[in-house]
N, C-alpha and C positions, 0 to 999 in steps of 0.2 A: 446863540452860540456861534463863533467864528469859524468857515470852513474851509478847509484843503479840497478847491474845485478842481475837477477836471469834468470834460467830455464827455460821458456817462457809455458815450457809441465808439468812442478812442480807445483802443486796447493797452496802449504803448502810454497814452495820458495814463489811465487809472492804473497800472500800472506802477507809474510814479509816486501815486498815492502811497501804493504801498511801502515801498521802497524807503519814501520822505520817513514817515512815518512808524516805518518798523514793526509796520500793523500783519500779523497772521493773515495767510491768505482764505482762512476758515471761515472770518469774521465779515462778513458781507456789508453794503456801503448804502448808503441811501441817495436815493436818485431824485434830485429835486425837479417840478415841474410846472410852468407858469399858471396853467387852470384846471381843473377836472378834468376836460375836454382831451386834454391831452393822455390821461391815463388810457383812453382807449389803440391809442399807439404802440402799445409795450404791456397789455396783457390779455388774457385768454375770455375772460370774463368778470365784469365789475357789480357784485352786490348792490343790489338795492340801497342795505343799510350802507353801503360808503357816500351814495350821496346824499343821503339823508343827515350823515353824520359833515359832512363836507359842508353844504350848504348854512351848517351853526358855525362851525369850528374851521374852516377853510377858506384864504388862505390864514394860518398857523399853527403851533406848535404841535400838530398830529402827523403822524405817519403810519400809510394804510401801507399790510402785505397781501400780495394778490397775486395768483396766479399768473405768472408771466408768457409773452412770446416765448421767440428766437431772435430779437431784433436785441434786446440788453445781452451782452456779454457774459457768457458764463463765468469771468473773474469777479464781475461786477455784484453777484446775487453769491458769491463762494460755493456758485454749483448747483445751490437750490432748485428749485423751479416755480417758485415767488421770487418778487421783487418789492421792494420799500419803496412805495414811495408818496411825496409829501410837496404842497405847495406852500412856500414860504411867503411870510407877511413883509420882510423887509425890503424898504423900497428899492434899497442898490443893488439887492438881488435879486429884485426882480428886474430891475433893469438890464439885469446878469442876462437873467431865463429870456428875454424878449430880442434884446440884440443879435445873441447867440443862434438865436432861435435851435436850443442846443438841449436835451433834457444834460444836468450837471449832478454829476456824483458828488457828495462831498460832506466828507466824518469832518471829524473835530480837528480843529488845526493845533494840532500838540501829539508830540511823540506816544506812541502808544500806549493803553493803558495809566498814561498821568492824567493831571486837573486840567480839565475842560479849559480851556481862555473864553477870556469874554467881552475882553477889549482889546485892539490891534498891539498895543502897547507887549500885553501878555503873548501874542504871537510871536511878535519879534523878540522877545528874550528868548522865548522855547524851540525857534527855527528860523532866527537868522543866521543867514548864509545858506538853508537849503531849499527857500523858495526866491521867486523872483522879485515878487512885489506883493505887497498886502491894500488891499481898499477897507478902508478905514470906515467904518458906520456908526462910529461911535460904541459906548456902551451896551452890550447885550440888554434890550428891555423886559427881559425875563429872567436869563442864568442857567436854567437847567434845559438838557435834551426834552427833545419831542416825545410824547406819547405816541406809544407804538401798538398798532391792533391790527391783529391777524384775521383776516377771514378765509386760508387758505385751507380749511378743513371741513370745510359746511358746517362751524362753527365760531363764533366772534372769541376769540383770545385777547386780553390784555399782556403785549408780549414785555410792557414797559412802563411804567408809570410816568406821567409825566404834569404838563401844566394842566392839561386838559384832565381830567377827574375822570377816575373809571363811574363814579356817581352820578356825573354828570353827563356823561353820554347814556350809560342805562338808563336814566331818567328821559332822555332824548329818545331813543329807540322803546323804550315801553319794557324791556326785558334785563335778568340779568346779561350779564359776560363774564369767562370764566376768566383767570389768571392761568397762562401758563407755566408750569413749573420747569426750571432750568433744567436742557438738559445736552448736556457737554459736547456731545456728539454731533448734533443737529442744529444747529444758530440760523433762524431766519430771520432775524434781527441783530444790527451793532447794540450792544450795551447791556449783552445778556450775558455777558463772562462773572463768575463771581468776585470775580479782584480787579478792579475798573478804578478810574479817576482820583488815583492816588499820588500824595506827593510823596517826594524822597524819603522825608522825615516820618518816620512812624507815627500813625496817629491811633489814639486809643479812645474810647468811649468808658466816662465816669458819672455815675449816677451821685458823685458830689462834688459837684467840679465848684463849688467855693470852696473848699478845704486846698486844691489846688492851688486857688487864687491866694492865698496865703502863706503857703510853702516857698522855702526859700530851695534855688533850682533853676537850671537852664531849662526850663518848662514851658511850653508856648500853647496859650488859653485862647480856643476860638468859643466863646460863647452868645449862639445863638439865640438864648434868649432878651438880647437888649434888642430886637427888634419888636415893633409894632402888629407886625402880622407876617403870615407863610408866603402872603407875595413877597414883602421884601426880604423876609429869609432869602429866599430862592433867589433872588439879584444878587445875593451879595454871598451866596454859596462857594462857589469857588474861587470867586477871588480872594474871600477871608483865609480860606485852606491855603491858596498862595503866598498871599503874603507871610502869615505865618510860616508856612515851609523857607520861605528866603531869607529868615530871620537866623537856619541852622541851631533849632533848639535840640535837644536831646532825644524828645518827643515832644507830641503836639498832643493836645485832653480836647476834646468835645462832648458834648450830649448830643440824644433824640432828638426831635421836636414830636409835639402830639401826632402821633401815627394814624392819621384821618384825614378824606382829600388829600389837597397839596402837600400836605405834613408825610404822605406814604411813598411820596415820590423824593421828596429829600431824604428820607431818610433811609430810601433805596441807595441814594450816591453814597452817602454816608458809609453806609455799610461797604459797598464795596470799595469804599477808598481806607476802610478803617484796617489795622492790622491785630484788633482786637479788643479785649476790653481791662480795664484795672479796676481794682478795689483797695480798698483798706482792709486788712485783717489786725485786728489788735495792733492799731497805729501802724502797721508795717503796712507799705506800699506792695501788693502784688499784681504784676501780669498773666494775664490768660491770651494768648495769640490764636485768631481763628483758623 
């Protein structure tokens, strides 16, 4: 996923973050960082199971919360007193982490609440003119946000689903983890709002989306089922939802995918980019908005 960097320890930087991006100051940012090593910089105390979980799945797509200092910023964590944070697989960001020598904040580069980008391309339609320059990495080699797990409760929480499988880490660690349930007041993690990575265009979830495909209609069909498998769904997750949205249809029809592993984390964005569900009732099209 492409991100809106700043200086994780610049008040005045992250800041801007918000600003660019129109992001609630509620909503707290994730702090990237070159190695494990580094997490003992910026918080109180580090679980066992983090690096246990680290050392399979680090550096990528996870992000641990943890108990923080007073060295991150209280805009940075929205007041908490955990922090996010996650060491990244790709190489020019880590080039980023190491230059810098700078832990870097940094959400999704796209106006608040819309579709994720996931290639430069998609940044610059959605915020040029309000950043300075973009570093180009090519294509997202996954698509979807990081897995998020909380240990800041003397408890393992899954605060987000992501590539990384809540299966697969409890498998890792020997024990369940529980799912935390949303809850409005309290965000120790980005990506827990219930209405998230949504385009313009309404989009709705149909459990017969060929019937769609056959109606005559400014109607725009993202159907994930022509892919091969949940990894390449998730590559092509938001940029399908994009391009369709830039197409200006009336609405947009999707489905699920199998709600299991990777299938639970898509169809986590899903939901919160959907604005509800349609049906057929005796040939008549009806809406239900969530």
């Amino acid at each position: 996923m492409y991100g809106l960097a700043a200086d994780a320890l610049n008040t005045d930087s992250v800041i801007k973050i918000f600003e660019t991006k129109k992001r609630p100051d509620f909503n707290p940012l994730i702090v990237h960082l070159s190695c494990i090593e580094d997490f003992k910089k910026y918080t109180l105390n580090i679980p066992d199971e983090v690096y246990r979980i680290a050392e399979k799945f680090s550096p990528g797509p996870i992000t641990y919360v943890i108990k923080k200092n007073n060295i991150i910023p209280d805009i940075v964590t929205a007041g908490m007193d955990t922090v996010a944070l996650r060491i990244p697989s790709h190489p020019m960001f880590r080039d980023v982490l190491k230059d810098s020598g700078r832990p870097i904040a940094a959400p999704s580069a796209n106006m608040f609440g819309k579709i994720s980008p996931t290639t430069a391309e998609e940044v610059k339609k959605e915020l040029d003119g309000k950043i300075e320059y973009i570093l180009d990495g090519g294509k997202c080699p996954i698509g979807i946000e990081s897995t998020v797990i909380s240990f800041a409760e003397d408890r393992i929480f899954l605060l987000r689903p992501g590539f990384v499988t809540k299966e697969e880490i409890e498998k890792l660690l020997g024990k369940e983890i529980e799912d935390k349930k949303f809850n409005a007041g309290k965000l120790r993690s980005p990506g827990l709002l219930k209405s998230h990575y949504a385009p313009v265009t309404p989009l709705y979830f149909t459990d017969n989306i060929e019937y769609f495909k056959i109606i005559k209609g400014n109607i725009g069909i993202v159907d994930y089922s022509k892919y091969k498998d949940l990894k390449t769904t998730a590559l092509n997750l938001f940029s399908d939802l994009r391009k369709a949205d830039e197409q200006k249809y009336d609405y947009i029809i999707t489905s699920k995918v199998e709600n299991k592993g990777l299938g639970i984390a898509i169809n986590d964005r899903l939901v919160k980019a959907a604005s509800g569900n349609i049906t057929l009732e005796n040939g008549q099209v009806s809406f239900r908005k969530k």
